[in-house]
N, C-alpha and C positions, 0 to 999 in steps of 0.2 A: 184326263181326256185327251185322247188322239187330237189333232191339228194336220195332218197328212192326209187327202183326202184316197180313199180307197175304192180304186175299181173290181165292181162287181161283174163276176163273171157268172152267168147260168147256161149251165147244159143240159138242155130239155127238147128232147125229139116231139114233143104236143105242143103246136101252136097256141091251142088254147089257153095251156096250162105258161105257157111264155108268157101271153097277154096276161092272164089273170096275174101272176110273180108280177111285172112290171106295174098294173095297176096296182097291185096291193104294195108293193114297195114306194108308189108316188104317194098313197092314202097315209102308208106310213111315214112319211114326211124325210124317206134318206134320199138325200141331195148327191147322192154319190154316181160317180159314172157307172155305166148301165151298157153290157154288152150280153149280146147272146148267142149261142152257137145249139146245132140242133142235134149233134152225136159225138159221140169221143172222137173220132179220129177229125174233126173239126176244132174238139177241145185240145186235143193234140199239137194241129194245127196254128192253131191260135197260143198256145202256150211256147211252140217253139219258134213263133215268129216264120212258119213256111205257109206257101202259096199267096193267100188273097189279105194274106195276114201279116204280111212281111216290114208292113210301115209300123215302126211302136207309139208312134204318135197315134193312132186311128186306132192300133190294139195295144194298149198296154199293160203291163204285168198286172194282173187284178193281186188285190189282197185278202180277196176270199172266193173263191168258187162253190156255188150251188148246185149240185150234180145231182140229176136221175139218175137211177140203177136203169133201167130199162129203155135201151136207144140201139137203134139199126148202125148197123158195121161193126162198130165197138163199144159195149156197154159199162157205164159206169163202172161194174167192178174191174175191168180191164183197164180202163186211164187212170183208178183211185192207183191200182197197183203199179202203171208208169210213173202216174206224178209220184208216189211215194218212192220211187227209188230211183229216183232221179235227185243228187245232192242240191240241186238249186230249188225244184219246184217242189219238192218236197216241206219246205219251209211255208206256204201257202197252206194255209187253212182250208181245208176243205169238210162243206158240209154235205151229207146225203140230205137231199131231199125228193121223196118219191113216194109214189104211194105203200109200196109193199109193206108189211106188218109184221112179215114172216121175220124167225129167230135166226133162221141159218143167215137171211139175209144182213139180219144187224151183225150176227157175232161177223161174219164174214169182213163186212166193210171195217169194222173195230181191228179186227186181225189183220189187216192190212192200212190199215194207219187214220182212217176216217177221223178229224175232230171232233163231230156230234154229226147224229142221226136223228133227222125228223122226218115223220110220215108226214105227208100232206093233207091238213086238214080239207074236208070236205064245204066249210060256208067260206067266203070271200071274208068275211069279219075275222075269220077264225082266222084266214092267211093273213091278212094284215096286222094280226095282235104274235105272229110268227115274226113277220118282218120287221113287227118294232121292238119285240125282244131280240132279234138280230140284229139291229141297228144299234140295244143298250150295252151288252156284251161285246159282239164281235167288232163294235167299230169301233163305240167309246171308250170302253173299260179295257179290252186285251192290247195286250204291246205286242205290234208284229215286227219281224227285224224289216229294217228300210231298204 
């Protein structure tokens, strides 16, 4: 079991769908820091420490990013393909989380480096039984480098 605590980062252009991850993430009981940004080029932002993001105390390096495909400026499949080739952020787990269902879409994210692909369950129970399989995997169980 991990002992590191790990910040989460979600990128999600739908306030709601921010609110609902954060609640279902407290219901799921990870104690982990909790940051959110609302497009890629904010995720960007935030990952390389420019603009409103520049202190690493207030942003710091998450150890797992939850990213929608679909967000205004830069869309998920555009920042999966920065942070992935990017030799530092590229060590960063990143999961898709978003509604789409489409194949192009999954192969796509998988072909440019994505570590798992979840669509977004539709009940609030259903996000939650998401986020605590994310909490038994991604936080407890995987070893990420420090």
């Amino acid at each position: 079991m991990n002992t590191v605590p790990v910040t989460i980062l979600i990128a999600d252009d739908d306030e709601e769908d921010r609110l609902m991850a954060k609640d279902a993430i407290e219901e799921a009981r990870l104690m982990n820091d909790l940051h959110f940004v609302e497009d890629g080029e904010e995720l960007m932002d935030y990952l390389y420490n420019r603009g409103r993001y520049t202190d690493k105390k207030s942003s710091p390096t998450p150890g797992l990013i939850l990213l929608d495909l679909h967000m205004p400026r830069k869309d998920g499949r555009q920042a999966l393909k920065e942070i992935k080739s990017d030799p530092t952020l590229k060590r960063i787990p990143v999961i898709i989380l978003t509604s789409s269902k489409e194949d192009r879409d999954i192969i796509s994210a998988y072909d440019i480096g994505v570590n798992s692909y979840i669509t977004k369950p539709v009940s609030f129970a259903a996000l939650v039984e998401v986020m605590q399989s994310l909490r038994t995997y991604w936080i407890n169980i995987v070893k990420r480098p420090s």
